[in-house]
N, C-alpha and C positions, 0 to 999 in steps of 0.2 A: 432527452427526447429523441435526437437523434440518432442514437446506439440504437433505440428501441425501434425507430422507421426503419431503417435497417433491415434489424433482424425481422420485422414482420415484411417487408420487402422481398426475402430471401424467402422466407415463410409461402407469400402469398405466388413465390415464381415457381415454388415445388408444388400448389395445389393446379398453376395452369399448365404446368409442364405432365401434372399425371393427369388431369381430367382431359385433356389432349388428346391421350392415348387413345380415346374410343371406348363407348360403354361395352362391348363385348368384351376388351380387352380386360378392362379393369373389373371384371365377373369372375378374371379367371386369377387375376392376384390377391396373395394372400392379405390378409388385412393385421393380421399380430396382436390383434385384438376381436377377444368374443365377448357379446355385449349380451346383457339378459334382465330384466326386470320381475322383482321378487317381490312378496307382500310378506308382513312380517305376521300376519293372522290370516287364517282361513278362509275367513266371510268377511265381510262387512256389514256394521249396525247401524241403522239410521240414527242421525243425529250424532254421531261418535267419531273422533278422528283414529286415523290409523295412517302406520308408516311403511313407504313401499322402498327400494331402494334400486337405484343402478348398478348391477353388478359388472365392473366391467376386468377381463381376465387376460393381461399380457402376455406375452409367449418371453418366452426366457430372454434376458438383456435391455428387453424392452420396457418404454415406460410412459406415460401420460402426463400432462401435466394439471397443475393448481390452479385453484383460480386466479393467482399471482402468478404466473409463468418463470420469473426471474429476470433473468438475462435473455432468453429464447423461448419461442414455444408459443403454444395458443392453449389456452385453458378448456376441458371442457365443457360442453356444453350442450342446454338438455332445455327442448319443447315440448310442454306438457298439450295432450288433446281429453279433457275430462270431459265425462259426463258433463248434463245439466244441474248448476249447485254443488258441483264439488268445485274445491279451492285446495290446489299444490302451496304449502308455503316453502322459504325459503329452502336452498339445499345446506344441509351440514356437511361441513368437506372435513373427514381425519384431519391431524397434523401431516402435512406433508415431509417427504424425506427432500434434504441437499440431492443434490445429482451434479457433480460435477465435469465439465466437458474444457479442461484448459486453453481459453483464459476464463471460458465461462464458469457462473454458476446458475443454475434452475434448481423450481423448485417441480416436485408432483407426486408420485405413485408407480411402484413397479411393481410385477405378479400380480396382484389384485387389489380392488378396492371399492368398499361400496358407497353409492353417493345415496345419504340418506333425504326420504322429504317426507313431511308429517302432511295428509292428505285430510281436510277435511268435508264434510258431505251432508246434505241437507236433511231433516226427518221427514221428510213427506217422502220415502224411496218404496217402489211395490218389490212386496215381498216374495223371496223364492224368484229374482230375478236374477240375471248374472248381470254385471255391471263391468262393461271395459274402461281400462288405464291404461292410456297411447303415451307412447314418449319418440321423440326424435331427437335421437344423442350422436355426437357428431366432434369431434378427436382429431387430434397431433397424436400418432407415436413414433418414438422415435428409438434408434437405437447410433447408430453412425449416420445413415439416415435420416429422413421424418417422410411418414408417409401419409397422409389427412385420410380421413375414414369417417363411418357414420353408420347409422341404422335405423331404423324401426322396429320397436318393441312394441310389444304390450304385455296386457294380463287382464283374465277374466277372473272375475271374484264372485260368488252369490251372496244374497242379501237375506239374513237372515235376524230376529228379533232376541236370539240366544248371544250370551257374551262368546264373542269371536274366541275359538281356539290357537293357539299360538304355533306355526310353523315351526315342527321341529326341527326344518333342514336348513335354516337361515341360522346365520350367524351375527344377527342383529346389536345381541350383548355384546360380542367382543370388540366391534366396531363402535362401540358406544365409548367403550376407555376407551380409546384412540379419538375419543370426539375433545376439543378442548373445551373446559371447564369457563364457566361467568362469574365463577368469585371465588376467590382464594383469601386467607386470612394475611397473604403477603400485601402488602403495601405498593402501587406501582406510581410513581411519577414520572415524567419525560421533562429533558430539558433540550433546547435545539442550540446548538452550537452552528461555527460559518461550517465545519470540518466533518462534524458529527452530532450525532443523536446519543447522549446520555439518559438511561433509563435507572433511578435509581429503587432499589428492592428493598424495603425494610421489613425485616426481621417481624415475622406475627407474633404480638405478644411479647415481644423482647425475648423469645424464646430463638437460640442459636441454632436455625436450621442449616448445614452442609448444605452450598451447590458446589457443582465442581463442569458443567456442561450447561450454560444457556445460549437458548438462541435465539434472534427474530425474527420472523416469516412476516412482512409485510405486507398491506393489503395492496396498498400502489405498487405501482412497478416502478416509479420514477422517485424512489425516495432514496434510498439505501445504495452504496456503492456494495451489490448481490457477493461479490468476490470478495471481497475484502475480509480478514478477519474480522472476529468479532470480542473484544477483549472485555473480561469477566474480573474485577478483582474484588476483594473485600474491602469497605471500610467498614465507620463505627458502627454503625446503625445497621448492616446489613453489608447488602454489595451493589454496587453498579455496574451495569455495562455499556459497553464504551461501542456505538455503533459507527462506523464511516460513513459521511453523507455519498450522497452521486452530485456531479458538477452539473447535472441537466436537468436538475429537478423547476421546473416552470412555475405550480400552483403556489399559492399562498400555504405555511403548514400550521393551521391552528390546532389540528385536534389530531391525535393519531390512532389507527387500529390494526393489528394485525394481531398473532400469535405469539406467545414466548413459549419456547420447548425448556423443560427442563428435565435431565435424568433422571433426578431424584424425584420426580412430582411434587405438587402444588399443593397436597394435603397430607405430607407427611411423606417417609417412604414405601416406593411399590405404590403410589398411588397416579391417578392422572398425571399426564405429562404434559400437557397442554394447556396454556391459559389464554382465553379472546380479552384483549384488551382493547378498550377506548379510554381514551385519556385526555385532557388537554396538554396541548404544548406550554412550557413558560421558553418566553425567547431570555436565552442569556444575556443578563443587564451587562450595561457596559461597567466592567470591572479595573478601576486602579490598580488593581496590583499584580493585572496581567498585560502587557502589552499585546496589543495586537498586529496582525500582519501590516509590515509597512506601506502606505501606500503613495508609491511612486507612480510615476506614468510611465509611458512605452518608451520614451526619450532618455530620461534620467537613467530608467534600468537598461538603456542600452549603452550609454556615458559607462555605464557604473561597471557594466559588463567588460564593455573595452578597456577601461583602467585596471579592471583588477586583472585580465588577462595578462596587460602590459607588465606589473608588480609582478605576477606569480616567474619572470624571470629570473629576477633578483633571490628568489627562494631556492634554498638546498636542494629540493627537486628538481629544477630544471635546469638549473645554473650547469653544472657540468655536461649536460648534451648540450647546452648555446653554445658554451667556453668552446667545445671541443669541436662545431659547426665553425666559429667565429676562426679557430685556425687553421682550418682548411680552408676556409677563406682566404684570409692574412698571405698561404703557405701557395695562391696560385692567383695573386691577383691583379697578375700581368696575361692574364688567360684571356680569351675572349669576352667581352663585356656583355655579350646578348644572350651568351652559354650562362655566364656567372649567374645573370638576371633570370634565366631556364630554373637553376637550379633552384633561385629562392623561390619562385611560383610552385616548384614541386614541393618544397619544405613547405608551405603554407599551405599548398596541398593538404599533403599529410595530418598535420594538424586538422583542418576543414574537417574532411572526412572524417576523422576521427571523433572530432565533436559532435558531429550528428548523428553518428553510430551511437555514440554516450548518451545523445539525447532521446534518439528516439527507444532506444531501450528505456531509460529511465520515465520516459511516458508510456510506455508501452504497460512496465509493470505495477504503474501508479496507476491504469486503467486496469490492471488484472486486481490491484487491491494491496499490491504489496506495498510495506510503507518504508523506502529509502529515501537516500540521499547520495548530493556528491562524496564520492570517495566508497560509494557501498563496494564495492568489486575487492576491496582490502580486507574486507567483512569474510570472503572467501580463503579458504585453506590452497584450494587446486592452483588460485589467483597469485597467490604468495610463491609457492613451489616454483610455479612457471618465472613471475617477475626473478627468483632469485636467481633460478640459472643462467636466465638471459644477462642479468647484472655482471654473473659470474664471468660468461664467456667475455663481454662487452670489456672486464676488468683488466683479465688474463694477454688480452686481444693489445691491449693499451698500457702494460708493463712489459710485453716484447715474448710473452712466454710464444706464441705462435703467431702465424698472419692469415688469415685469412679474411674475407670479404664482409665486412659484419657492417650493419647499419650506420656505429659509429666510425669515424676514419677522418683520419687527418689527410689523407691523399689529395681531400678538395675535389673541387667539380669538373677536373680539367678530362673527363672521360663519359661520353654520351652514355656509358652503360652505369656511371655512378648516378645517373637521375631516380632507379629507384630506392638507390641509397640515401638521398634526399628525401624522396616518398617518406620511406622507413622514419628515417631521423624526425618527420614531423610525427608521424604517429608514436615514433617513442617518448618524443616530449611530453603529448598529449597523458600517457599513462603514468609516466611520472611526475604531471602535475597532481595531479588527482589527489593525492593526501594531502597537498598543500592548501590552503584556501589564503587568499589576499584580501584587504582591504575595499571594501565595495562589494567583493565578489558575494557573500553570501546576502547583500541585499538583493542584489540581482537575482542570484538561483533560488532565492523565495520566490520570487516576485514571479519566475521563469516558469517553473513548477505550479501554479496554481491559477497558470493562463491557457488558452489553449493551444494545440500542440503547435501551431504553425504559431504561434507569439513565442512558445519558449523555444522552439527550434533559431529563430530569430536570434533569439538573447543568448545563446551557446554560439552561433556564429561569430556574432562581436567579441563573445570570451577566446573564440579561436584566433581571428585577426589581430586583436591586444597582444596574444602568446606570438606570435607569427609576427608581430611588427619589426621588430628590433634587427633579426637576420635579414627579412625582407626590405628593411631598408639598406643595410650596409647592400643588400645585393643589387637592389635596383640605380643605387649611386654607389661601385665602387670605390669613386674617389675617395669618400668619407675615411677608406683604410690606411689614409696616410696620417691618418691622427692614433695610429696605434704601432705596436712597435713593428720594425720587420723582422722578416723570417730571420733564425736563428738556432744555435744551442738552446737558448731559453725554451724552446716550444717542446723539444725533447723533455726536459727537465719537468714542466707542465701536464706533458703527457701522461710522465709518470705518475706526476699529484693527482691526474684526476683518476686516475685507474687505480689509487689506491683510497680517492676516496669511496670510487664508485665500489671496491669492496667493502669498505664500512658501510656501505649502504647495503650489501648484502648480510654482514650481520646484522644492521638493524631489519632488515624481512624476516630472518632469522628467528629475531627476540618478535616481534608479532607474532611470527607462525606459534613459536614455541607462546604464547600469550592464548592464544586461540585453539591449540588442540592438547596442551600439555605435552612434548613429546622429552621433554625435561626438568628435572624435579629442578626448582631454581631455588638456592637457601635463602630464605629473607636476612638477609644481613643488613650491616647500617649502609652501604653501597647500594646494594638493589632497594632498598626502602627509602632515600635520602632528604624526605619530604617531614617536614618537622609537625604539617600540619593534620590536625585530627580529622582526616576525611570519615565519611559516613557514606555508605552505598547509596544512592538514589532509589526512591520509591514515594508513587506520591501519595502514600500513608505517612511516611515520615514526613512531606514540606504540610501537609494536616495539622498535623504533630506538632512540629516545631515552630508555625503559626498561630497553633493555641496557646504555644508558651510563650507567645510573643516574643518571641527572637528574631534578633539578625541573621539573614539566611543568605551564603553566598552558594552557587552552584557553579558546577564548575563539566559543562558538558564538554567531554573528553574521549579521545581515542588513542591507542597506542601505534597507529597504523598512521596518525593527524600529526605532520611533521612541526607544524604551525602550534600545535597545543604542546607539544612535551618543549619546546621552548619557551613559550609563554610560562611553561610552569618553573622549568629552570630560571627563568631570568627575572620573572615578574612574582611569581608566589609563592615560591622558596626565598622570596627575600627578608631579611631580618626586620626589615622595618613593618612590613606587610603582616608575617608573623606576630609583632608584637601589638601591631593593632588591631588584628584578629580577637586575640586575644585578652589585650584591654576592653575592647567591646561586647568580649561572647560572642563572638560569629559561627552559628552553626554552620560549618565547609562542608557542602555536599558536593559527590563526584557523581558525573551520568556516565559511567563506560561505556561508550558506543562502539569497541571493539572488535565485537560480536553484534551480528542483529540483537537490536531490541528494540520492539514493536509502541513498550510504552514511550522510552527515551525519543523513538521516531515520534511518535501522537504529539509528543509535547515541545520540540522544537518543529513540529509545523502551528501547534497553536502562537507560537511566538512570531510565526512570520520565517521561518529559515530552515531551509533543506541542509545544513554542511555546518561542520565545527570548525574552528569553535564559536562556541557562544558561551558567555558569563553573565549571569544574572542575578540579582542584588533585592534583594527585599528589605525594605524596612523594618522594625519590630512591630507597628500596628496591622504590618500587613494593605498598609491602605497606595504603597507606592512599591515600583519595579522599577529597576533602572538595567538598560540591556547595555553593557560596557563593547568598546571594538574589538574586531578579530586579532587585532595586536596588541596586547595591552603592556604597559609597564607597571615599576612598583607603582610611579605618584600619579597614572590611569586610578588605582588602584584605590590607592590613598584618598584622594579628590572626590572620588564618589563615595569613600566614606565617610568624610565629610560634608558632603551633600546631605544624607538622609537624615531623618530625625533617631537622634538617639534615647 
């Protein structure tokens, strides 16, 4: 509700900003819309209705809105002045066209479009009269723009006792397909999710009609996240679509109505595209064998947030930018004490900043509709390119090939121009945690993600300060450095190990890039395949499927870019024991590749409560329990819960 005060806010400052102007002024501006009132018969006959319409005709780019507006806009709108004993009934509004203005989306009308209304009129009318139809119609249009507009129409009609002749310059029929249809042989139900609006479509007749394009035009404005995809897939009976709620929706939602567009039409092909739907809602029963979002409070997820920050050190991503922060430390820390403690302020800097940049993008685009998580930016080709060369120079920098001034440096902070070399080093942390996820952390970033944005900005703070602690405190107490060794040979030695781990860390960007665009034919040998177990691609036709056979169903939501998953797999699920009990049980193994965007993989780790992988999820065979395992797991993690379930 508040996005929408807003925009009519904004709305209502351009109608006092132009009526400002002065009525002469505004005589002489164009209006980008010509508006006209048509009658779809000649005469009119007493006692008989008849249909007149708003013709209203936009100037190229420009466009009107729905009676839903969307995200922006004022719908519009039309004062009828009849005669005595006539009755305007409702308007019929076409299917409205998307119109998208990024981040937003609306809905309405471009070039033209008539707004139909079925008029009807009393039989006592005197004949051979002319009878006036006053309308006061009154518009947004917009184009980059919005400009408010209006008019006064009418029409005069005679009254005559002959069946009315039909205006041959109206284009009434074709406006009529484009009116949407009251009944279709399609089946529509609605189920209300916390996340989304499931609408499912069964098949007329058990007859397999093709969609390949549906969509819902709402009649609220406060129901539906307007931007957000709208995801179409088959099941058995037909298909479902999978709508995104909005976080501001206020009313209670018992019953729903708006429109479903479909390409193919609602009665066959080439035919109507548009179906009015009212429905009731069923609220989603609480279901055993899904978990739902966790619910923690503001406290916990900020514990949770600062621990998992704190872990995400100890992880292959970050470890070698602390190591190599920790000995430039070690390498000048007979230096000034209040400089030392400068620098760690900067490096937690760095980081800060950095998290909030992560965050408020990542709500930014969860308000535009797109559906990520942490770690999405790995998701990117451009993102990979860039991480790799930086790695590369960072490598090269740190086995001695050349010197120059690069973010990472063992120099230490003994130099007032190395503070934004600090800066840097936090923000480099910050991006090379990001594939990793820790312990705690993805309860937190569910939890973070689905509050609003000054809570989750909050909860990415603490994940920043956890990342930030460890240096920050050697720096604010350097005595602490006398429990580590002193400067030396050894640190040379070190130097080298990290710089050549930090290259195997560019070929692993490498094996992602090349994972995510192909730019290498890779042979599946028993090395690149090493995984003994029968994965199955994710799709939730297949977890349908494999719940009707009442199977054990393990999932295994995964990314190759998730430093934290391809270890869990090597250490915990490639294990022979795990394996065998796989397979003593029949465990259907399903993989979610989250490597690439995927919009359903996304839908369905937010239905579980979790923005970030991994996550492992365990179903029973009756299907009537889920069990969601840790970010870390091991084999006898493993084992234990499959032990748990009923077999």
């Amino acid at each position: 509700m508040l996005k929408k005060i807003i925009h009519l806010f904004i709305i209502s400052l351009i109608v006092i900003m132009t009526t400002s102007l002065g009525y002469a002024k505004a005589k002489k501006e164009i209006s980008h819309v010509h508006a006209g009132l048509i009658s779809e018969t000649e005469s009119i006959q007493p006692g008989h209705s008849f249909w007149v319409a708003i013709d209203l005709k936009m100037d190229k780019d420009w466009h009107v809105y729905w009676k839903n507006p969307g995200d922006s806009g004022l719908p519009v709108r039309i004062k009828w002045t009849l005669p005595d004993g006539f009755k305007a009934l409702p308007l019929q509004w076409p299917i409205p066209q998307k119109i998208d203005t990024l981040p937003l989306r609306s809905y309405g009308y471009k070039t033209e479009v008539l707004l139909q209304s079925q008029i009807q009129t009393p039989k006592a009318l005197a004949i051979n009269q002319e009878q006036i139809i006053k309308a006061h119609v009154s518009w947004l249009v917009c184009k980059e723009e919005c400009i408010p507009g209006h008019a006064d129409i009418f029409i005069k009609l005679p009254v005559s006792l002959e069946t009315p002749k039909i205006n041959a310059n109206c284009t009434f029929g074709m406006t009529r397909f484009n009116l949407p249809i009251e009944k279709s042989p399609w089946t529509i139900t609605a189920l209300s999710r916390q996340h989304s609006l499931i609408f499912a479509l069964t098949y007329p007749n058990k007859k397999k009609y093709p969609l390949s394009d549906v969509y819902f035009f709402p009649e609220r404005d406060d129901l539906i996240n307007h931007a957000a995809d709208q995801i179409l897939r088959p099941w058995a009976d037909g298909y479902e679509l999978i709508v995104p709620r909005t976080t501001i929706t206020s009313k209670p939602l018992t019953q729903i109505k708006g429109v479903l567009f479909s390409k193919e039409g609602w009665l066959g092909p080439q035919t109507q595209q548009g179906l009015l739907i009212d429905v009731p809602v069923t609220q989603e029963p609480i279901n055993p064998n899904k978990p739902t979002r966790p619910q923690i409070g503001l406290i916990l997820a900020l514990l949770f947030a600062f621990i998992g920050g704190l872990i995400l050190n100890l992880m292959p991503c970050v470890l070698p930018v602390l190591s190599i922060k920790i000995l430039g430390l070690i390498n000048h820390s007979t230096d000034n004490k209040s400089r030392i403690r400068f620098h760690g302020l900067c490096y937690t800097l760095g980081i800060l900043v950095s998290f909030w940049i992560l965050a408020s993008l990542l709500i930014a685009l969860k308000f535009a509709g797109q559906q990520i998580g942490w770690g999405f930016q790995f998701q990117s080709p451009l993102f990979l390119i860039f991480l790799s060369l930086l790695f590369l120079l960072l490598a090269l920098n740190l086995l001695g090939l050349f010197e120059i001034i690069l973010p990472l440096s063992i120099q230490g902070p003994s130099k007032t121009q190395n503070l934004l070399n600090s800066f840097l080093n936090g923000v480099l942390a910050t991006i090379t945690a990001t594939p990793c996820t820790a312990p705690f952390m993805g309860t937190a970033l569910g939890f973070a993600l689905s509050q609003p944005p000054y809570t989750a900005v909050l909860i990415f703070t603490f994940l920043g300060l956890g990342l930030a602690f460890p240096y920050f405190l050697l720096c604010l107490f350097p005595s602490l450095l006398i429990f580590l060794p002193k400067p030396g040979r050894w640190m040379a030695h070190l130097k080298r190990l990290l710089g050549v781990l930090l290259l195997l860390t560019v070929l692993w960007l490498l094996w992602i890039l090349n994972a995510e665009i192909g730019f290498i034919k890779m042979p599946q040998t028993q090395a690149s395949t090493p995984s003994q177990i029968n994965w199955q691609p994710y799709s939730s036709k297949l977890i349908k499927q494999l719940q009707e056979q009442h199977r054990i169903i393990f999932i295994d939501f995964t990314a190759k870019w998730c430093l934290t998953c391809q270890a869990n797999e090597r250490l915990a699920l490639d294990n022979e024991k795990v394996i065998k009990k796989f397979r003593e049980l029949n465990v259907a193994t399903v993989k979610a590749d989250w490597t690439r965007p995927n919009a359903d993989i996304t839908n369905v780790l937010t239905e579980f409560g979790k923005d970030s992988i991994p996550l492992y999820v365990l179903y029973e065979k009756d299907a009537t329990t889920a069990l969601l395992l840790p970010e870390i797991i091991t084999p006898q993690i493993i084992l234990d819960a499959l032990d748990k379930i009923k077999h």
